[in-house]
Residue, then its C-alpha position, 0 to 999 in steps of 0.5 A: x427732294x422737295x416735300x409738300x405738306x397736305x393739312x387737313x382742311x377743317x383744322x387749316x379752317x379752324x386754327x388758321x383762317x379762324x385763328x386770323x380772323x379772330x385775330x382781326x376781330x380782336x385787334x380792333x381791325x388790324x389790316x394785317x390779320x384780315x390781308x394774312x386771312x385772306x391770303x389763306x383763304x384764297x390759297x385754300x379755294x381749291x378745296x371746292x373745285x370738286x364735281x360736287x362742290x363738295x371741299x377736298x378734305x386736305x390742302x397744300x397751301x404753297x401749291x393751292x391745291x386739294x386733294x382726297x384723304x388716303x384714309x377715307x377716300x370720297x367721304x367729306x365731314x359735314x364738321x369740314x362742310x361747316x366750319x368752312x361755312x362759317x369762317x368763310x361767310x365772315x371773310x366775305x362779309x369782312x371784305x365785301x367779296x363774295x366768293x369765299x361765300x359762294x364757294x362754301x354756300x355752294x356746298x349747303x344748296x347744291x349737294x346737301x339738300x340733295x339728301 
């Protein structure tokens, strides 16, 4: 039997995508730490392909795929919402690619001003 771990997304944000690009920053800019930032970032875009754009609050790195929270079903943090902001603006600007950017704005613009 196979089993696929789920990891909250604002702790996969913060200690591992956060963790790697300090890594980079601090190296100097070893390639090596932005490529695995990368590599983590594109595996946790899933996240955001929700109705609202809203991210899912866990993630299966290894299958790319999001899914809802059994402990709080429908309902994202706005720490989540934040700490994906932030880490993901820098990994844009880092590696001139907007799309980690646009996925993490989307959430700002397109559901929060909604309130």
């Amino acid at each position: 039997m196979r089993v696929f771990s789920f990891w909250l997304i604002a702790q996969t944000t913060i200690r591992v995508l956060g963790g790697l690009l300090s890594a980079y920053h601090h190296s100097g800019g070893d390639a090596l730490y932005l490529d695995r930032a990368r590599d983590v970032a594109d595996r946790m875009l899933p996240v955001f392909d929700t109705p609202s754009g809203l991210p899912l609050p866990m993630v299966n790195l290894k299958q790319r795929k999001g899914v809802w929270s059994t402990d709080h079903r429908g309902l994202v943090s706005t720490a989540e919402a934040s700490t994906l902001q932030l880490e993901f603006r820098y990994l844009s600007e880092l590696t001139d690619d907007d799309i980690y950017w646009e996925k993490a704005e989307k959430v700002g613009l397109g559901q929060l001003c909604k309130v």
